[in-house]
C-alpha positions in Angstrom: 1.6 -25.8 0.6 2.5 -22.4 0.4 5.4 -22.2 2.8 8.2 -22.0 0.6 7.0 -19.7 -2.1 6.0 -17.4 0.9 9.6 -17.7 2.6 11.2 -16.9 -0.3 8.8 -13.8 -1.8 9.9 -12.6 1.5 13.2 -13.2 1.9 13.4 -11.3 -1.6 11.5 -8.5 0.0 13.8 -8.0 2.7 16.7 -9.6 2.2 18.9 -7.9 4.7 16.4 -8.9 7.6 15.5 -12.2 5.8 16.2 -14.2 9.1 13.9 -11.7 11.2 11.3 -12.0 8.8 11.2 -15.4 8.6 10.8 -16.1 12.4 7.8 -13.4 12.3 6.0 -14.9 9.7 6.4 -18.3 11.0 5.1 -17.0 14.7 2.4 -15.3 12.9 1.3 -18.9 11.3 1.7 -20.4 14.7 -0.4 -18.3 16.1 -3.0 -18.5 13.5 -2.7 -22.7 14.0 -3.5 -21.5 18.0 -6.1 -19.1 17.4 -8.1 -21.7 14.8 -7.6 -24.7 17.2 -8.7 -22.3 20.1 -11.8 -21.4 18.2 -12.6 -24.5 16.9 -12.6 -26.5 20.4 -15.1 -23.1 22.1 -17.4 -24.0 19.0 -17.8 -27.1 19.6 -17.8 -27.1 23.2 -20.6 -24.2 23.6 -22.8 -25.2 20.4 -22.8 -28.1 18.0 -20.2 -29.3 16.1 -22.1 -27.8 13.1 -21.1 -24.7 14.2 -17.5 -25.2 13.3 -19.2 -24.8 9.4 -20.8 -21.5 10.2 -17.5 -20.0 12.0 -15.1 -21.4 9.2 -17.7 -19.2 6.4 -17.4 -16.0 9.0 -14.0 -16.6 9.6 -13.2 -16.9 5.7 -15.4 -13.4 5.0 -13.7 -11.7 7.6 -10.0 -12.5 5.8 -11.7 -11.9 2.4 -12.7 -8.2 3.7 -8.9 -7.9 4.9 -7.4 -9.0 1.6 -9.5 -6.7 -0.4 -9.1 -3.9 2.2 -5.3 -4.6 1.5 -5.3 -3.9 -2.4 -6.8 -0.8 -1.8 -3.2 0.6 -0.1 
């Protein structure tokens, strides 16, 4: 998993404000955990549970667009 490669890239970031960094990034991944649960359970409950397919390749485009929107800066 990429947990502890990403805790300490950041920590070497920031180092001074390694400890409020850490606690945002792992909210941030809690939330994400949430928001896929969240989106899964409204998939399947409104259309089939093939849907779940079609929202994880939408869901995967939309973060590629952000990552390569990201470079750009």
């Amino acid at each position: 998993m990429f947990g502890p490669t990403q805790r300490l890239n950041l920590t070497k970031i920031v180092s001074t404000h390694a400890s409020i960094l850490l606690s945002l990034n792992s909210s941030f991944v809690q939330f994400g955990f949430t928001l896929g649960a969240l989106l899964g359970g409204v998939a399947i409950e409104y259309f089939s549970i093939h849907s779940i397919m079609y929202l994880d390749v939408i869901s995967t485009l939309i973060a590629f667009r952000i990552y390569l929107y990201s470079l750009k800066k």
